[in-house]
N, CA and C of each residue as an Amber inpcrd file, in Angstrom:
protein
   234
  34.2820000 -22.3500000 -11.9210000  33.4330000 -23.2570000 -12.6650000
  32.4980000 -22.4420000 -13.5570000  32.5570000 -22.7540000 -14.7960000
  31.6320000 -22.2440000 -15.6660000  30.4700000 -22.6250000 -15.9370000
  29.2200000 -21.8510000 -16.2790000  27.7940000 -23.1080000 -16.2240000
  26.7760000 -22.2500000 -17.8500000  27.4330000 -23.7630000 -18.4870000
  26.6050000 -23.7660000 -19.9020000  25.2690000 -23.9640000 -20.1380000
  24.6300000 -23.3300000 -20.9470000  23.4830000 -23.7230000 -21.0170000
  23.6060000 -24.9590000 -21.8830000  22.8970000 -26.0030000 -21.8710000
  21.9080000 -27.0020000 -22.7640000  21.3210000 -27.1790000 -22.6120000
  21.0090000 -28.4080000 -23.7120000  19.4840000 -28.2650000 -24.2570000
  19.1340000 -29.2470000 -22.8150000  20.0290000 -29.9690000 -21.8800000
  19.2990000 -30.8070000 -21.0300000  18.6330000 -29.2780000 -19.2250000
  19.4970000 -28.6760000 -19.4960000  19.4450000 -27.2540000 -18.4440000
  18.6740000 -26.3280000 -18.5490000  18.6200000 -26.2790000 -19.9600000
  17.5790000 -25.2620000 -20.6440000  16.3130000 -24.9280000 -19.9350000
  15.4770000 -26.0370000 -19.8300000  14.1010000 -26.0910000 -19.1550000
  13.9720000 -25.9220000 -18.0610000  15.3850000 -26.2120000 -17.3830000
  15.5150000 -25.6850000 -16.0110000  15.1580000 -24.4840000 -15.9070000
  15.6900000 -23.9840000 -16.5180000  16.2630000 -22.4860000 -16.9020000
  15.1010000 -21.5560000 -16.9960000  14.2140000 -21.8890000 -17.6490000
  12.5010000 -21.4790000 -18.4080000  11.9470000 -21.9090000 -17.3990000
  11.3940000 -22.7910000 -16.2650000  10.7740000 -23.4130000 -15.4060000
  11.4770000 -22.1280000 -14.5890000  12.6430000 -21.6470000 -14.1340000
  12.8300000 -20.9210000 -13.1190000  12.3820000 -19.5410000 -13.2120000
  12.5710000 -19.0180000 -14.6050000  12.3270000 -17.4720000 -14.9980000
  11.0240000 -17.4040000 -14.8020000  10.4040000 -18.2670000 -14.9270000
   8.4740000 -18.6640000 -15.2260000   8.1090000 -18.8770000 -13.9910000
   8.6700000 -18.9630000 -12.8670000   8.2010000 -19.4540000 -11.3530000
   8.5410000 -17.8170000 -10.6750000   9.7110000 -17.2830000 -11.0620000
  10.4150000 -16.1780000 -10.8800000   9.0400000 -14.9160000 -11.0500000
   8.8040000 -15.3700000 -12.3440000   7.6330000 -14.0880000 -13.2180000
   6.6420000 -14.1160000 -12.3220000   6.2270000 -15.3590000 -11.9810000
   4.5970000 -15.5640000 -11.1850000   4.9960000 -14.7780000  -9.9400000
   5.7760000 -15.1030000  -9.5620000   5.8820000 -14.7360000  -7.6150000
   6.0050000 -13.2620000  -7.8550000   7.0710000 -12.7700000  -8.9870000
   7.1710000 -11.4440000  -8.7630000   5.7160000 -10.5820000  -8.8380000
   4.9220000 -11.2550000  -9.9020000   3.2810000 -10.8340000 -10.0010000
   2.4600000 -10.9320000  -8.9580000   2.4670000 -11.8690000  -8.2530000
   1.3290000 -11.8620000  -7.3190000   1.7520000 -10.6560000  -6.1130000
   3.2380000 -11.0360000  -6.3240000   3.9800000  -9.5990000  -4.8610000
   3.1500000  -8.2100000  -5.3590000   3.6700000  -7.8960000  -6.8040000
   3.1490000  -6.5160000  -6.7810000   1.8680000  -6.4250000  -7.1990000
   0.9290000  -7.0340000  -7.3050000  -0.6930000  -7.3530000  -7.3130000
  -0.9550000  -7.0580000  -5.6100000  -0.0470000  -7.5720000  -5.1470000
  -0.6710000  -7.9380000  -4.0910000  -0.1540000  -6.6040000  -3.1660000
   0.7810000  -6.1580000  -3.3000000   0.7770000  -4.9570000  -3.0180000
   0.1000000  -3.8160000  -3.4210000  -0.2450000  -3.9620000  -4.4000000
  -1.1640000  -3.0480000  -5.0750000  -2.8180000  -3.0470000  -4.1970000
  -2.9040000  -4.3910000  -3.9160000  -4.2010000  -4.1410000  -2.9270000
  -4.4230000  -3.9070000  -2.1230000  -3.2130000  -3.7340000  -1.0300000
  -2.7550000  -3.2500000   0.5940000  -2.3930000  -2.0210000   0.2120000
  -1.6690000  -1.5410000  -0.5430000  -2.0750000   0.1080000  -0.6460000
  -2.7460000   0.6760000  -0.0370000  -3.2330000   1.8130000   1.0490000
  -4.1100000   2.4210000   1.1300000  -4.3380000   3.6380000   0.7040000
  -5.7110000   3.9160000   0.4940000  -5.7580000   5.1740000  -0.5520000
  -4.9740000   6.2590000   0.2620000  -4.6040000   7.3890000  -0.3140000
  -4.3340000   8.9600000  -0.3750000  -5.7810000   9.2000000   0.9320000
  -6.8810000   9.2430000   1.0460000  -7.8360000   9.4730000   1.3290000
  -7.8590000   9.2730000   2.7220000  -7.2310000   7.7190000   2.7920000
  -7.5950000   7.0850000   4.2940000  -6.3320000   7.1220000   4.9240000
  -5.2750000   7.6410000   3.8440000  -3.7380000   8.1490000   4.9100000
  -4.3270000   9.7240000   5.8510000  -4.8140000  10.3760000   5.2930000
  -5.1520000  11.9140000   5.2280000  -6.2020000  11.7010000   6.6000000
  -7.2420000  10.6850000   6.5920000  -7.7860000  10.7050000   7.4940000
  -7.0390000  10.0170000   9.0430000  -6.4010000   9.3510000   8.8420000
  -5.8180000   8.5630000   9.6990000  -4.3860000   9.8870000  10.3970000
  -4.1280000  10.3090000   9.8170000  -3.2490000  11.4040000   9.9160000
  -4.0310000  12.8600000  10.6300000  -5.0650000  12.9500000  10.2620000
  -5.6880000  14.2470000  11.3380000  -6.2760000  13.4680000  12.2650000
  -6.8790000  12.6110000  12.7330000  -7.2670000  11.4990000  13.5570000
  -6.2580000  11.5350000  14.2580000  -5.0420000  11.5410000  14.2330000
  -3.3670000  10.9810000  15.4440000  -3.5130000  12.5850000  15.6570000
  -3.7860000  13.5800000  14.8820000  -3.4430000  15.0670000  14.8060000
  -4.3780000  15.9680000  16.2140000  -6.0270000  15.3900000  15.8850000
  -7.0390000  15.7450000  16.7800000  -6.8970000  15.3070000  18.1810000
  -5.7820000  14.0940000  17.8120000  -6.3780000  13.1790000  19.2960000
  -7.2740000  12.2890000  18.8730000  -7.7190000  11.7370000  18.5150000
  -9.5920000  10.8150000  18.5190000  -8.6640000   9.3880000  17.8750000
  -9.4230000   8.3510000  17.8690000  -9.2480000   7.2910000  17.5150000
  -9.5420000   7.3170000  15.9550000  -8.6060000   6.0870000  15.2940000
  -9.1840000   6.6390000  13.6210000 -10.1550000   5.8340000  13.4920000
 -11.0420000   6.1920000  13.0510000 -12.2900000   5.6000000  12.5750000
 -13.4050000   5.3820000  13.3380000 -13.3540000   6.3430000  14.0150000
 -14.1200000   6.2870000  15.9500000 -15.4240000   6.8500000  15.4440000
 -16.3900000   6.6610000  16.1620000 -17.6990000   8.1840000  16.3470000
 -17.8210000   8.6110000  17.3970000 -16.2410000   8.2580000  18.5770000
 -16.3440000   9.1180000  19.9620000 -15.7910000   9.9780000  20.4310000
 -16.1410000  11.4610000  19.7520000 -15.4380000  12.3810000  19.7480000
 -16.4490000  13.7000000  19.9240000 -16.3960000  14.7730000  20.2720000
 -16.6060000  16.1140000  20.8950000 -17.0270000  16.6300000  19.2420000
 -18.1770000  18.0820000  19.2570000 -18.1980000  18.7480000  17.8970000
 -16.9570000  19.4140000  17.5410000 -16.2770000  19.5910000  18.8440000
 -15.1690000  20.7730000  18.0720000 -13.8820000  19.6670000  17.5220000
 -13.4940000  18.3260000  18.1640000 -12.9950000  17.3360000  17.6490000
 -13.2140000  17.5870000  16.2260000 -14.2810000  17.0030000  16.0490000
 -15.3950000  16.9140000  14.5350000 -14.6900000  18.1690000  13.5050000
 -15.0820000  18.9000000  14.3810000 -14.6710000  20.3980000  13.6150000
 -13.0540000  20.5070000  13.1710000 -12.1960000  20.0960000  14.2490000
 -11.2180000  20.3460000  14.0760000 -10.3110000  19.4290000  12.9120000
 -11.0840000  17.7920000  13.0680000 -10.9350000  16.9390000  12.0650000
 -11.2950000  16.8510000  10.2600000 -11.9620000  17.8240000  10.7600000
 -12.4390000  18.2310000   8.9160000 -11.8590000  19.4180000   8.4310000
 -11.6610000  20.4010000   9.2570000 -10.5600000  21.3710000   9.1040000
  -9.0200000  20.3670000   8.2070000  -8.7250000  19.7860000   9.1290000
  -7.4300000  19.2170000   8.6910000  -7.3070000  18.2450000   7.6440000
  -8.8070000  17.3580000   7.7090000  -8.6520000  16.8830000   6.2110000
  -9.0790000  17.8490000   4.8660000 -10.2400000  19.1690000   5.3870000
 -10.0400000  20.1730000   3.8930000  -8.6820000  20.6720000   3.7000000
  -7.8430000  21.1230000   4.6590000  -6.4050000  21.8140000   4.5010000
  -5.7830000  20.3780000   3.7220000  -5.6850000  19.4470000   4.3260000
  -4.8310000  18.3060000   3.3840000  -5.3320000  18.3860000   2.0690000
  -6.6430000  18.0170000   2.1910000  -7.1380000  17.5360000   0.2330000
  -6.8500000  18.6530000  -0.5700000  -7.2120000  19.8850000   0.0360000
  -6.7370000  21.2030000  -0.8440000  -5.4370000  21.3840000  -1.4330000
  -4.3570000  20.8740000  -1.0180000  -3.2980000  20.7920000  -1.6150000
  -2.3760000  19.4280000  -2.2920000  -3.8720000  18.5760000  -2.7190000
  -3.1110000  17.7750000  -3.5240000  -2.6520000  18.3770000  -4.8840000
């Protein structure tokens, strides 16, 4: 079966590409805002690395120490 456009399908046609456009926009908008930075991967990543919880303040000085160690070694080689 073959499927023609006309002028009665047409608007179908424009109504779908145009419903199509929106959804695809809000997806990658909206992905764009769940992103998380470079910053808070890096921290969350020596955090699993140290041991400590991410985003904790219950941790030891050498924790501390050892956690900023690993995020200067990360940021240094962006």
């Amino acid at each position: 079966m073959k499927l023609q456009v006309t002028k009665r399908n047409r608007k179908f046609l424009h109504l779908g590409f145009a419903i199509e456009f929106i959804i695809l926009t809000v997806a990658i908008i909206s992905n764009a805002h769940a992103t998380p930075t470079n910053n808070e991967n890096v921290n969350k990543f020596c955090a699993y690395v140290v041991g400590i919880p991410y985003a904790s303040d219950n941790f030891t000085d050498e924790e501390w120490t050892r956690f900023q160690y690993c995020t200067n070694a990360l940021e240094s080689n962006d």
